[in-house]
ChimeraX commands (.cxc) that place a marker at each C-alpha (Angstrom):
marker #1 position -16.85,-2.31,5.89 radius 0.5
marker #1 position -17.54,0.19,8.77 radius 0.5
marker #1 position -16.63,4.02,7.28 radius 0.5
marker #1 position -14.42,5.75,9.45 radius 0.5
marker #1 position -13.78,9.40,7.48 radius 0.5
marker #1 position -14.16,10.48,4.22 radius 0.5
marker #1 position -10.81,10.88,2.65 radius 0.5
marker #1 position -9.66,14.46,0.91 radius 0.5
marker #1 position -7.60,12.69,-2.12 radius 0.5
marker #1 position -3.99,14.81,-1.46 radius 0.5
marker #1 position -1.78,16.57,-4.27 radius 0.5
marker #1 position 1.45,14.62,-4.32 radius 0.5
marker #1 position 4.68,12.91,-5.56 radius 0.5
marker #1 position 2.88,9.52,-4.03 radius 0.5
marker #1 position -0.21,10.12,-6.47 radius 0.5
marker #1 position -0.95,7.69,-8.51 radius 0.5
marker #1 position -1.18,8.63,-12.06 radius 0.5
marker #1 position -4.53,8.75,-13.44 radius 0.5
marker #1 position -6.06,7.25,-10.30 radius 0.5
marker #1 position -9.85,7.79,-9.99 radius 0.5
marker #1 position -11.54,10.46,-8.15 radius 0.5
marker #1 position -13.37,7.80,-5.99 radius 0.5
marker #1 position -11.27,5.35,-4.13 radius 0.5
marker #1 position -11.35,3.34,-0.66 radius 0.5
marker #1 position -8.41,3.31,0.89 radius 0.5
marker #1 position -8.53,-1.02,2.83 radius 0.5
marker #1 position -6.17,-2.51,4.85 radius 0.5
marker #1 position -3.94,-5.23,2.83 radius 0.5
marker #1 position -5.50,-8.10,4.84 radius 0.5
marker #1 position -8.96,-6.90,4.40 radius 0.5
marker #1 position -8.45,-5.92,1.01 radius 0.5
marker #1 position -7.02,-9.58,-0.35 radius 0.5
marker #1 position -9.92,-11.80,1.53 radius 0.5
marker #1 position -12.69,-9.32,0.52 radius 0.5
marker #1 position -11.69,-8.99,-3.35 radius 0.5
marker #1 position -10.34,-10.43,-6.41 radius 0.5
marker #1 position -6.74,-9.23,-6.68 radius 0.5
marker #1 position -4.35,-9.81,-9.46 radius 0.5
marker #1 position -1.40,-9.36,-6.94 radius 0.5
marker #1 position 1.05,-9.66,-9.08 radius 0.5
marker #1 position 0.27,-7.08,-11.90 radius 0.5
marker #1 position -2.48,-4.84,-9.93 radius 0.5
marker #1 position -1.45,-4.14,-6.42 radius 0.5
marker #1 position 0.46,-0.79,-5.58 radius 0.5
marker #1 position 1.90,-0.07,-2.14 radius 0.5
marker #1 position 2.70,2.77,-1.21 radius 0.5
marker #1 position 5.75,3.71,1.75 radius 0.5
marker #1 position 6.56,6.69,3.14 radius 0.5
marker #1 position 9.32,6.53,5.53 radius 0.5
marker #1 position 9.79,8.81,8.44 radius 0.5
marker #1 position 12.45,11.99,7.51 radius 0.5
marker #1 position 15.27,10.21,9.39 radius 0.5
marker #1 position 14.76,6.99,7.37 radius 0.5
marker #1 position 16.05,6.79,4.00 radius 0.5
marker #1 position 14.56,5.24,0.91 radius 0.5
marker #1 position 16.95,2.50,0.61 radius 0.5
marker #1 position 16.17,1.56,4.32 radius 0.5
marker #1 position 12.33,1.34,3.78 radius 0.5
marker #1 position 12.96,-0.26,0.51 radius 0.5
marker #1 position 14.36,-2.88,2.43 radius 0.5
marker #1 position 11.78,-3.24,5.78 radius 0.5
marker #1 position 9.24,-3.35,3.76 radius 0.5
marker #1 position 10.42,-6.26,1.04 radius 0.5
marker #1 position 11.55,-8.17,4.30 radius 0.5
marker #1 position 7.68,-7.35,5.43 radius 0.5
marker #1 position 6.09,-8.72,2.43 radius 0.5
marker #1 position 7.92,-11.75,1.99 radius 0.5
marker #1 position 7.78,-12.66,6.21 radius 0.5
marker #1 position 4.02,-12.32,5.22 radius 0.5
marker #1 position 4.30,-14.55,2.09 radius 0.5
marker #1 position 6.00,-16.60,4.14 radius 0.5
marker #1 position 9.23,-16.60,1.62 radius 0.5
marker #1 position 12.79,-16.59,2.87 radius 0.5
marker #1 position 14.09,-13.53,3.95 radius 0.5
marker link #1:1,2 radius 0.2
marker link #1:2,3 radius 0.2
marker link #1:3,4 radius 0.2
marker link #1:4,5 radius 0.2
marker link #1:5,6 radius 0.2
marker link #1:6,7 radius 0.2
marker link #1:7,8 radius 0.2
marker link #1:8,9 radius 0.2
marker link #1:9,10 radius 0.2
marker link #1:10,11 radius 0.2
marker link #1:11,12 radius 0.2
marker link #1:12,13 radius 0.2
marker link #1:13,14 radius 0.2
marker link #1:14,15 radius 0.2
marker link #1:15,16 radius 0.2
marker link #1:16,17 radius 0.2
marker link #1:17,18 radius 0.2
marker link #1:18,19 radius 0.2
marker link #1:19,20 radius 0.2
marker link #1:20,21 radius 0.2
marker link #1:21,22 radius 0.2
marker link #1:22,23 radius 0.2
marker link #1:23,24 radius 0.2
marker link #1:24,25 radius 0.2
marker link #1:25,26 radius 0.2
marker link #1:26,27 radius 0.2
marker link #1:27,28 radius 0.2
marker link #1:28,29 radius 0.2
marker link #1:29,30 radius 0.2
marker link #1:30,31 radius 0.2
marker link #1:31,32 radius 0.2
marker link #1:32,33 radius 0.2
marker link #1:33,34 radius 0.2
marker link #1:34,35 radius 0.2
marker link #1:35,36 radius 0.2
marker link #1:36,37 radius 0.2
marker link #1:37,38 radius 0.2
marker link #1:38,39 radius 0.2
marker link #1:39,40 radius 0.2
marker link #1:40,41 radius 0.2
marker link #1:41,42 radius 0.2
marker link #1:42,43 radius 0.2
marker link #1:43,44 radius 0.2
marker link #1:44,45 radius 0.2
marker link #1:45,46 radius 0.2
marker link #1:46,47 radius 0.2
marker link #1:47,48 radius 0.2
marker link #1:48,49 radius 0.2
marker link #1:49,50 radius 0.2
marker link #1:50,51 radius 0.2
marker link #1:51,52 radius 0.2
marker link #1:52,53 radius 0.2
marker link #1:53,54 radius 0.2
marker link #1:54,55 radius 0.2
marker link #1:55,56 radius 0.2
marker link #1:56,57 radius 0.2
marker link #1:57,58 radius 0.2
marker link #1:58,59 radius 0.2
marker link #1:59,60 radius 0.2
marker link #1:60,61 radius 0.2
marker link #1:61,62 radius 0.2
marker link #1:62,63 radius 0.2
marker link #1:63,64 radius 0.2
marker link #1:64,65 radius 0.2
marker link #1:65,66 radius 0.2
marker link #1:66,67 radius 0.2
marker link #1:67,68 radius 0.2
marker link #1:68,69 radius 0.2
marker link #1:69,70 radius 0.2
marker link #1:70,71 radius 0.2
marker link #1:71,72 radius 0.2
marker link #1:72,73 radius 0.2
marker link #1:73,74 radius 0.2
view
């Protein structure tokens, strides 16, 4: 991996809790061929819509995202 920034770790509702002071932040792709992910119990994505989108309505593009991806019905 090529290092683009270094990231200042920001105070928010988005934080995970207890997540370590030194993290990476990967694209998905890169992230699932490059290490061994338990996706089902271990993975944590994060959405932030823009202010005229509402939660429900991310909710939903990203599931239909994820499963397009997964190749699942959507």
């Amino acid at each position: 991996f090529k290092v683009l920034g270094v990231w200042q770790r920001p105070t928010n509702i988005f934080e995970v809790p207890g997540a370590p002071e030194i993290a990476a932040v990967v694209p998905f792709e890169a992230a699932r061929r490059s290490f061994i992910i338990d996706e089902w119990n271990s993975l944590i994505i994060l959405v932030k819509p823009k202010p005229e989108v509402s939660v429900n309505r991310a909710m939903d593009a990203a599931t239909v995202t994820l499963r397009r991806l997964r190749g699942l019905r959507v």
